[in-house]
C-alpha positions as CSV (number, residue, x, y, z in Angstrom):
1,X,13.5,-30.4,12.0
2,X,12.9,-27.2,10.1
3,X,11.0,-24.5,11.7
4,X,7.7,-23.7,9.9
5,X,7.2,-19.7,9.3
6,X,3.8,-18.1,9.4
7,X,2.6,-17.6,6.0
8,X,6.0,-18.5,4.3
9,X,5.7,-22.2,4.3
10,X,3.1,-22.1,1.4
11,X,3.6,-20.6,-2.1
12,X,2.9,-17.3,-3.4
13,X,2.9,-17.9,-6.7
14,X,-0.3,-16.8,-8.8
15,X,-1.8,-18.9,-10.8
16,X,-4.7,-18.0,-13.3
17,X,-7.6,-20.8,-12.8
18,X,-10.4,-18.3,-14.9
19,X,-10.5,-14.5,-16.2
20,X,-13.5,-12.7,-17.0
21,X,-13.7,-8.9,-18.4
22,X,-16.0,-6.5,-18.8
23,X,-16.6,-2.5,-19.2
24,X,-16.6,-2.4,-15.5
25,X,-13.7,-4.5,-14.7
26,X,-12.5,-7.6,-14.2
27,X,-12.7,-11.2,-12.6
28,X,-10.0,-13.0,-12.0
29,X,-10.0,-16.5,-10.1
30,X,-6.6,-17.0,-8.8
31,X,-5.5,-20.5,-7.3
32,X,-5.1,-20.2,-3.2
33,X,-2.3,-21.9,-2.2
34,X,-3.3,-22.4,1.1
35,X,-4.8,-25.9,1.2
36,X,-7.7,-25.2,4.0
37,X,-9.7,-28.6,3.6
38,X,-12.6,-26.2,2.4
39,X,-13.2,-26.6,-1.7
40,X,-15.3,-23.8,-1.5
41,X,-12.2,-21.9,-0.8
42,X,-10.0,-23.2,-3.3
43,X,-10.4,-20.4,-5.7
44,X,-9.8,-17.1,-4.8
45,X,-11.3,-14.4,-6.3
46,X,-9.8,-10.6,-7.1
47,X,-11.5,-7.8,-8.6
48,X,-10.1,-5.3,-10.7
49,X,-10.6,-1.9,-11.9
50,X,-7.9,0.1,-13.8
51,X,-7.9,3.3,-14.4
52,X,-4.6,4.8,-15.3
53,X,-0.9,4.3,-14.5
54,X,-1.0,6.3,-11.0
55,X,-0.1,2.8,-9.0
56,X,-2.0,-0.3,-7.7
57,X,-3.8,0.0,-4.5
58,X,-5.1,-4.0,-3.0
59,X,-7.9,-3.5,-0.8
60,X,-8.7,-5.5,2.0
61,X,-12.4,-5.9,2.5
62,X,-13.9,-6.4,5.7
63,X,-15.7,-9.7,7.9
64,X,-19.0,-10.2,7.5
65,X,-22.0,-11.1,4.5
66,X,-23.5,-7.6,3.7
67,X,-20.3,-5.3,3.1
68,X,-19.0,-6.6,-0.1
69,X,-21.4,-4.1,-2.3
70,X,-20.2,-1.0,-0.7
71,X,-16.7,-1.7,0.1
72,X,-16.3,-2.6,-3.6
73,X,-17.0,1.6,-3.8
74,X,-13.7,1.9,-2.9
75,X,-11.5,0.2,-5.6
76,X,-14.2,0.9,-8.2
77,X,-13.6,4.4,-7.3
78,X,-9.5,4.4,-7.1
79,X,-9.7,3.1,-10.8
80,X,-11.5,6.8,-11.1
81,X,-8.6,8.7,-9.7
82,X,-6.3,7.2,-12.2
83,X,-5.2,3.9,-10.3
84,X,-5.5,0.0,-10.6
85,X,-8.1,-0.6,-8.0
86,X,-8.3,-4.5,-6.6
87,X,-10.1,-6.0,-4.1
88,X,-9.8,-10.0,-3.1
89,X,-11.9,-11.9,-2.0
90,X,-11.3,-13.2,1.7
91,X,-11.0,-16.8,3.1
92,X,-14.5,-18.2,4.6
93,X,-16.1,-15.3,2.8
94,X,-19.0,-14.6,0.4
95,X,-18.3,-17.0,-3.1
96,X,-15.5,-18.9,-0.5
97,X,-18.0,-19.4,2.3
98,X,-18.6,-23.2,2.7
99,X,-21.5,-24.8,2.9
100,X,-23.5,-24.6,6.3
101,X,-21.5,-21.4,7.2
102,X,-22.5,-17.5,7.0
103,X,-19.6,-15.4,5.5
104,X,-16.9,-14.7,7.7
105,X,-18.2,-17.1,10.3
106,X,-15.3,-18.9,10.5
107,X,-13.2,-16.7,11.8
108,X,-15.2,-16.1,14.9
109,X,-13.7,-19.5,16.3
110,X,-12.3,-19.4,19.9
111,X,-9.6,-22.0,19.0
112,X,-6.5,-20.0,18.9
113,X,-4.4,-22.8,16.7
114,X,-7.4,-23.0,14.0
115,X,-8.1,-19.0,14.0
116,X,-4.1,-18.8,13.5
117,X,-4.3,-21.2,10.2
118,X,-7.4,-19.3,8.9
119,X,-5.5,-15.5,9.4
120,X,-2.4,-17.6,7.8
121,X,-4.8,-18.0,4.5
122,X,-5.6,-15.2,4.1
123,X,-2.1,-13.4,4.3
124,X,-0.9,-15.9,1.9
125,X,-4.0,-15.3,-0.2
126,X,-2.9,-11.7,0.1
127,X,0.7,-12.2,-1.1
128,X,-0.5,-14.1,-4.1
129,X,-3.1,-11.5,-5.4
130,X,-0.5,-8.9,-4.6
131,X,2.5,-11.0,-6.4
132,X,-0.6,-11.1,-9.3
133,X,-0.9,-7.6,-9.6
134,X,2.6,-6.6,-9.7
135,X,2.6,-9.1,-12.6
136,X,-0.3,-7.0,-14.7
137,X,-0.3,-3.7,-13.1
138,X,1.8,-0.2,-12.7
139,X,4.0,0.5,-9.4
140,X,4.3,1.5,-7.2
141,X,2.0,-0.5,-4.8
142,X,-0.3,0.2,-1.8
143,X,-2.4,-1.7,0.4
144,X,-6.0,-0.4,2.3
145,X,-7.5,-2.6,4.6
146,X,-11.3,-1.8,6.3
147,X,-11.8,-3.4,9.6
148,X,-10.8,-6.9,10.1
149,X,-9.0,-6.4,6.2
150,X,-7.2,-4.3,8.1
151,X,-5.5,-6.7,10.2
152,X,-4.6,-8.9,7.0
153,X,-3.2,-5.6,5.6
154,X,-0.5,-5.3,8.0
155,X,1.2,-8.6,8.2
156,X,0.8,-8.8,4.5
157,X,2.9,-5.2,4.3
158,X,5.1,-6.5,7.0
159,X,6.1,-9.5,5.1
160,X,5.9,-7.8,1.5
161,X,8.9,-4.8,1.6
162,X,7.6,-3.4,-1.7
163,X,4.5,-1.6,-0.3
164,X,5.1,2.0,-1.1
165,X,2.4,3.1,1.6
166,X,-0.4,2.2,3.4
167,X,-4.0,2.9,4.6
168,X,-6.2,1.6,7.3
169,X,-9.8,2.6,8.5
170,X,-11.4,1.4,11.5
171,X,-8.8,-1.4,12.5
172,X,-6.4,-2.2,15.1
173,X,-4.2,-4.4,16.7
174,X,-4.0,-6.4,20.3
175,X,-6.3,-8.9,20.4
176,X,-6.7,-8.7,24.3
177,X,-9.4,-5.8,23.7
178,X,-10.3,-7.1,20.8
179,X,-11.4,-10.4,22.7
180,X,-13.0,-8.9,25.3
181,X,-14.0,-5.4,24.9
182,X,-15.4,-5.4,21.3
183,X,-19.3,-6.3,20.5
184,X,-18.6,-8.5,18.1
185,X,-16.5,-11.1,19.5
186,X,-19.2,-11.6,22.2
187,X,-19.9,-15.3,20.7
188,X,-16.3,-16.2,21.3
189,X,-16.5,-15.1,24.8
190,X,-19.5,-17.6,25.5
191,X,-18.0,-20.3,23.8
192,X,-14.9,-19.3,26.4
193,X,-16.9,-19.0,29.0
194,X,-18.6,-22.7,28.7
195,X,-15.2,-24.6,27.8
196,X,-12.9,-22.2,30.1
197,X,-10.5,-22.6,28.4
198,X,-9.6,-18.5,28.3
199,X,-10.9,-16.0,30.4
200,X,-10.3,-12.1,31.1
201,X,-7.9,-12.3,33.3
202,X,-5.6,-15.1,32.2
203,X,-5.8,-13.0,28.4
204,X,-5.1,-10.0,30.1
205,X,-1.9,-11.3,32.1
206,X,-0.8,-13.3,29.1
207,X,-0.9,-9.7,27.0
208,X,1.3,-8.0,29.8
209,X,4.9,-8.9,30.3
210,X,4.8,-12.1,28.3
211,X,3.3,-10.3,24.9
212,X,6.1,-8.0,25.3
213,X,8.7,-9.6,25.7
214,X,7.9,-11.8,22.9
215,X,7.5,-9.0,20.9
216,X,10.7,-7.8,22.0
217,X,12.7,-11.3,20.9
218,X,11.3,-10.9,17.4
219,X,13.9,-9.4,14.9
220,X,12.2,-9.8,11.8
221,X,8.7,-10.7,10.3
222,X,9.0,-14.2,10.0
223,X,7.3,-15.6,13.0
224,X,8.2,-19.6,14.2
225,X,5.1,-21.4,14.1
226,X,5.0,-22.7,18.1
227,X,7.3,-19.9,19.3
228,X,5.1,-17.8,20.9
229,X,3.4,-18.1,24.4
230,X,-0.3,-19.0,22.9
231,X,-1.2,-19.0,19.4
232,X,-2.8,-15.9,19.1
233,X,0.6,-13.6,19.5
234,X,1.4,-15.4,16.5
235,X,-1.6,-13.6,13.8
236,X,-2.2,-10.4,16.1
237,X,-1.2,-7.4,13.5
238,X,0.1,-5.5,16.5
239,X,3.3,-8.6,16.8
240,X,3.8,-7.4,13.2
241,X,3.8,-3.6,13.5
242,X,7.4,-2.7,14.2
243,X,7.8,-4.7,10.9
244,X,6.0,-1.9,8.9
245,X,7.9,-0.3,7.2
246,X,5.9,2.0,4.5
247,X,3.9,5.1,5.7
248,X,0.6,4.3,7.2
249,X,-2.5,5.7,7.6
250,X,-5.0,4.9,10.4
251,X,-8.1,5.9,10.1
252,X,-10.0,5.8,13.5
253,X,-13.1,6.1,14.5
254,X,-14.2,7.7,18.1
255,X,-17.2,5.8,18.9
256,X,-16.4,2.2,17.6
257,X,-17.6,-0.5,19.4
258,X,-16.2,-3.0,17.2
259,X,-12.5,-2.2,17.3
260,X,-11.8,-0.4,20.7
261,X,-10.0,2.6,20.5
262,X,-7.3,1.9,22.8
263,X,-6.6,-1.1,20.1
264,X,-6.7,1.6,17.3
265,X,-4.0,3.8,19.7
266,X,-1.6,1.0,20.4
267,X,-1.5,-0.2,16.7
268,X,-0.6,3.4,15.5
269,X,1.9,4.1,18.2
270,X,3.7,0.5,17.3
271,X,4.0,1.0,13.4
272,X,7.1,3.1,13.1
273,X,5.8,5.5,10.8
274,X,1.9,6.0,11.2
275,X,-0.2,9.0,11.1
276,X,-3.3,8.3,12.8
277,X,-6.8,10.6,12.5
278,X,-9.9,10.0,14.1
279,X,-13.6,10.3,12.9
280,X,-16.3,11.4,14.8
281,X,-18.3,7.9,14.1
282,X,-18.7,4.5,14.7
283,X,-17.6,1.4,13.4
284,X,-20.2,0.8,10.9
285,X,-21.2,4.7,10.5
286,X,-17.7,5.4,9.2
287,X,-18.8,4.2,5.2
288,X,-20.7,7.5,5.4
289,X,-17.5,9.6,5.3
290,X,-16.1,6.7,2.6
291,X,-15.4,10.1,0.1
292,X,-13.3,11.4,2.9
293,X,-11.3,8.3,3.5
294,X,-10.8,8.3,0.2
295,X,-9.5,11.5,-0.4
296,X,-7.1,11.3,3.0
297,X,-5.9,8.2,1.4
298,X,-5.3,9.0,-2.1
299,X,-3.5,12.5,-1.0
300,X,-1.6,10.2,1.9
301,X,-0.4,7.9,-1.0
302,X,0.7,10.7,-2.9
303,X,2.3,12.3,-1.1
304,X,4.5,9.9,0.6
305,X,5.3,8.1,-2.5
306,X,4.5,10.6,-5.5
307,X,7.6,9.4,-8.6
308,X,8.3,6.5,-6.8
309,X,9.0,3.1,-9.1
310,X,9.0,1.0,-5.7
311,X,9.5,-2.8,-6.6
């Protein structure tokens, strides 16, 4: 039997379903090729702003239903610094939320196997609307991922070797303190809790030894489906950090009680070459220093990959 690879098993191909333009950018509803059993998340939707011949920077917007509006800010204001500027819709999210759900909901389910098909969409939603926009916009490429986009950003630039740099804020990796230290996975730990079929201290043993040397048997980015001691090894950015090979940027922030800091820490020291700064904010207070992270990104991008044609 052939083994089944995270994320590779499906296509990446894009394909154009409906394209809208106007003075302040465009629309365009790309095909997923991730067949979730949701129609409402069939299409997928990317957002684009150009604004010069710079590069193409795919942002990975965060979980939730009132961020989309100012996270847009940031692409909308790339286009302004003289790059392509795109931002894609997740799976489960806003216009792809189905019916009965709240946006992002679904990817607050305890079941490790389902969460592991839903991270799967989205990566492969990634690697479409990247494969688009190296199709209709200039190189090189970049990804910057806020939050839980930044998880998606790193196994998408861990699978996709053409990603001249890239930029995180507020993320991290290791889904042990995830799980149980951040405030907004508490619903996961109830729902834990009542069917028992996780807790604490089975997570944190599992995310000792065993995580590591699991870690350790890995030689390349494309991760067995099965292989791993539970499911969630198998979509946790941190399994694909030492896969990461582009110059990153982690933006932390000090008092975040959605992504723990110690998760922000072992991300950056796992990714090969990372630079990681801190912000004297929280989670949610970090959009006020959005012109900052901006600016650190823009002058990271350029100066790691300034002249570079990457492909």
């Amino acid at each position: 039997m052939e083994n089944v690879v995270f994320a590779r098993r499906y296509s990446d191909h894009p394909e154009i379903i409906e394209r809208s333009d106007s003075d302040k950018g465009s629309r365009i509803i790309l095909k997923s090729n991730y067949p979730s059993g949701f129609s409402e998340n069939g299409d997928l939707p990317l957002y684009l702003y150009k604004g010069g011949r710079k590069g193409t920077v795919l942002f990975f917007h965060g979980r939730g239903e009132k961020n989309l509006d100012y996270l847009r800010w940031f692409p909308e204001n790339l286009a302004k610094t003289g790059y392509a500027g795109a931002m894609m819709i997740l799976p489960y999210h806003f216009e792809r939320t189905p019916i009965g759900y709240r946006s992002g909901e679904l990817f607050l389910d305890p079941r490790t196997d389902v969460l592991r098909e839903r991270f799967e969409n989205a990566v492969v939603d990634g690697l479409t609307c990247l494969n688009y926009l190296k199709w209709e916009c200039p190189p090189p490429y970049f990804l910057m991922g806020y939050s839980f986009g930044g998880f998606i950003s790193v196994i998408t630039a861990a699978l996709d070797r053409s990603i001249c740099a890239l930029s995180l804020v507020v993320t991290g990796g290791n889904f042990y303190h995830i799980t149980w230290k951040s405030f907004v996975t508490g619903v996961m730990r109830v729902k834990y809790e009542e069917d028992g079929s996780c807790n604490k201290e089975k997570c944190k043993k599992l995310h000792g030894e065993d995580y590591e040397r699991y870690i350790r048997s890995l030689e390349g980015p494309e991760l067995e489906i099965g292989s791993a001691p539970i499911s969630c090894f198998e979509y946790d950015p941190l399994t694909f950090a030492k896969f990461v090979k582009c110059p990153t940027l982690i933006n932390g922030a000090l008092f975040d009680i959605f992504v723990p800091r110690r998760s922000t820490k072992e991300l950056s020291e796992r990714i090969p070459n990372s630079t990681l700064r801190w912000m004297p904010t929280g989670h949610l207070t970090s959009i006020l220093l959005k012109k900052t992270i901006l600016k650190r990104s823009i002058d990271f991008f350029e100066g790691k990959c300034k002249g570079k044609n990457v492909l």
